[in-house]
N, C-alpha and C positions, 0 to 999 in steps of 0.2 A: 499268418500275416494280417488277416481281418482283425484279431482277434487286437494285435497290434494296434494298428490302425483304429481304432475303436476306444481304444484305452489312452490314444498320443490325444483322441480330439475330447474324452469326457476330461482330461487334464486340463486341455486350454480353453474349454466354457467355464470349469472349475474355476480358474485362475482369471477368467474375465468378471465371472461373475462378482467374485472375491474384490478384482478393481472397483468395478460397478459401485459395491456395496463402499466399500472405503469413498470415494469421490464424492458419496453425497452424504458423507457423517460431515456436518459441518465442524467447523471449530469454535471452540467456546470463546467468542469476545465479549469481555466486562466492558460498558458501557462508561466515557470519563467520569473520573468524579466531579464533582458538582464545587466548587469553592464556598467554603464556610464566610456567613454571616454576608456580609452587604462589599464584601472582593471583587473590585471590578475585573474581568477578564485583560490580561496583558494585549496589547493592541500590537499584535507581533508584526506585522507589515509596517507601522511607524516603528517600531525600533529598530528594527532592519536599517530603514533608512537612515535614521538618524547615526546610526553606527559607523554606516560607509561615510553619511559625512562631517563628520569628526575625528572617524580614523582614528576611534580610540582601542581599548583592549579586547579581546575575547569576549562574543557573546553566547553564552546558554541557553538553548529552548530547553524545557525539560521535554519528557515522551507524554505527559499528561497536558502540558500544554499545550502541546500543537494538537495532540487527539481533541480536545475544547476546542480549539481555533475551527480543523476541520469541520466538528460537529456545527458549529455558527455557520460557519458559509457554506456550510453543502448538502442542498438538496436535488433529488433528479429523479425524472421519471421517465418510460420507458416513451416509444411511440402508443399510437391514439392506440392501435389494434390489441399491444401487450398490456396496458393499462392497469386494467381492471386482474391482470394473473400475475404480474410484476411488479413489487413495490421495494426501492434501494432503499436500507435500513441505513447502513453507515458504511465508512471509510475509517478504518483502525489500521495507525500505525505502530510496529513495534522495533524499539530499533533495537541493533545490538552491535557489538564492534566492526566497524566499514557494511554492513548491510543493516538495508533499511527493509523490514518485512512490512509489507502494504496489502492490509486484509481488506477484500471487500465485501459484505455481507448484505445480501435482499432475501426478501420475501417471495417467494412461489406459490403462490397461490396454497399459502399456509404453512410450506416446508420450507424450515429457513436454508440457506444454500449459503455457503464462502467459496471465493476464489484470492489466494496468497501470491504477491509479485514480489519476489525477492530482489531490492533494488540496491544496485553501490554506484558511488558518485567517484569520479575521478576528473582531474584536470590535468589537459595537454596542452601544455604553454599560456595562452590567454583564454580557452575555451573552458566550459564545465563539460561531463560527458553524465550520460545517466545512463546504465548498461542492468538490463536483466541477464539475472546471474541463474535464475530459477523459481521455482514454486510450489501453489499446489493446489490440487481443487478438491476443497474439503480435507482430509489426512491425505488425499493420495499425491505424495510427492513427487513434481515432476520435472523435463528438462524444459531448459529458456524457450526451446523450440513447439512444444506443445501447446508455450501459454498464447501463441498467436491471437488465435482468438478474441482474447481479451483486448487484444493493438486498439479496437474502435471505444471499447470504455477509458483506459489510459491518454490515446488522444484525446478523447471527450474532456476529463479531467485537467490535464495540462492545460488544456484552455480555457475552466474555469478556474485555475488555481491561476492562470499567467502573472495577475501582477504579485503574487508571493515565491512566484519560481525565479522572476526577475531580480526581485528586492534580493534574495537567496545567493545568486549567483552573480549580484558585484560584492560580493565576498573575497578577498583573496583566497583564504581556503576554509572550503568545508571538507569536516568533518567528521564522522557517525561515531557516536562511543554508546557506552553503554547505556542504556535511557536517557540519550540526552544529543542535541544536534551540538557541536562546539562550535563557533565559525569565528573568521578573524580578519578584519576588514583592513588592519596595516599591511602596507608592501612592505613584502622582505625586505 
């Protein structure tokens, strides 16, 4: 029975350790690309708006342009105390059909670290919703419920992203395809 007992608990340090190790292999994010010769960056919060008000066709972001957009406005650093041991590298989105995977990538004091919010958008009558579907930290994939955590960087974010969440959502519909946001400001 010891003998048991002994063998059920080096299994589940085995099996912690193993998460351990997966959780902080980070994931490999490529950095946007860069726009050839003298390209000025698309000004995606003015065409937003100018979309809703003209209420013309379907607009495309592509996944390379909003990672640029991102990379522009967004930087952050931790409180005075983490500082000098925490520095946010970036924010990398990758989208894929109805989910938007939202990598977040810093600095640890030399060991780079990711944490993945898997995001889908849906709308209930006049509302937008934004729902975590799941994630991951570093390879280790996990459920909506674990990524809690993360709730104070996300809030953080939404309110620095507001006036591109807003322009975003007087959209009639968005919608996530594959590299690329599709969104469509006519009423049906």
């Amino acid at each position: 029975m010891r003998f048991l007992f002994h063998l059920l608990l080096t299994a589940t340090l085995s099996a912690l350790t193993g998460a351990a190790w997966v959780a902080h292999r980070p994931r490999v994010i490529q950095p946007p690309q860069e726009l050839k010769g003298n390209a000025k960056p698309r000004d995606l919060v003015d065409d937003l708006k100018q979309a809703v008000i003209k209420g013309s066709g379907l607009v495309e972001i592509s996944e390379g342009e909003l990672n640029r957009h991102l990379a522009r406005v967004l930087s952050a650093r931790a409180n005075a105390k983490l500082d000098p041991w925490v520095k946010f590298e970036r924010l990398h989105v990758d989208l894929k059909p109805e989910v938007a995977e939202v990598t977040l990538v810093w600095d640890l004091h030399g060991h780079r670290s990711t944490a993945t919010v898997d995001l889908k958008v849906s709308r209930l009558e006049k509302v937008f919703r934004v729902e975590v579907v799941g994630g991951a930290y570093g390879h280790l994939r996990v459920q909506r419920g674990l990524l809690r955590p993360l709730s104070p960087v996300l809030q953080s974010l939404s309110g620095t992203l507001h006036e591109e969440i807003q322009a975003l959502f007087h959209m009639n519909e968005v919608r996530i395809a594959q590299d690329k946001l599709v969104l469509d400001p006519r009423f049906p």
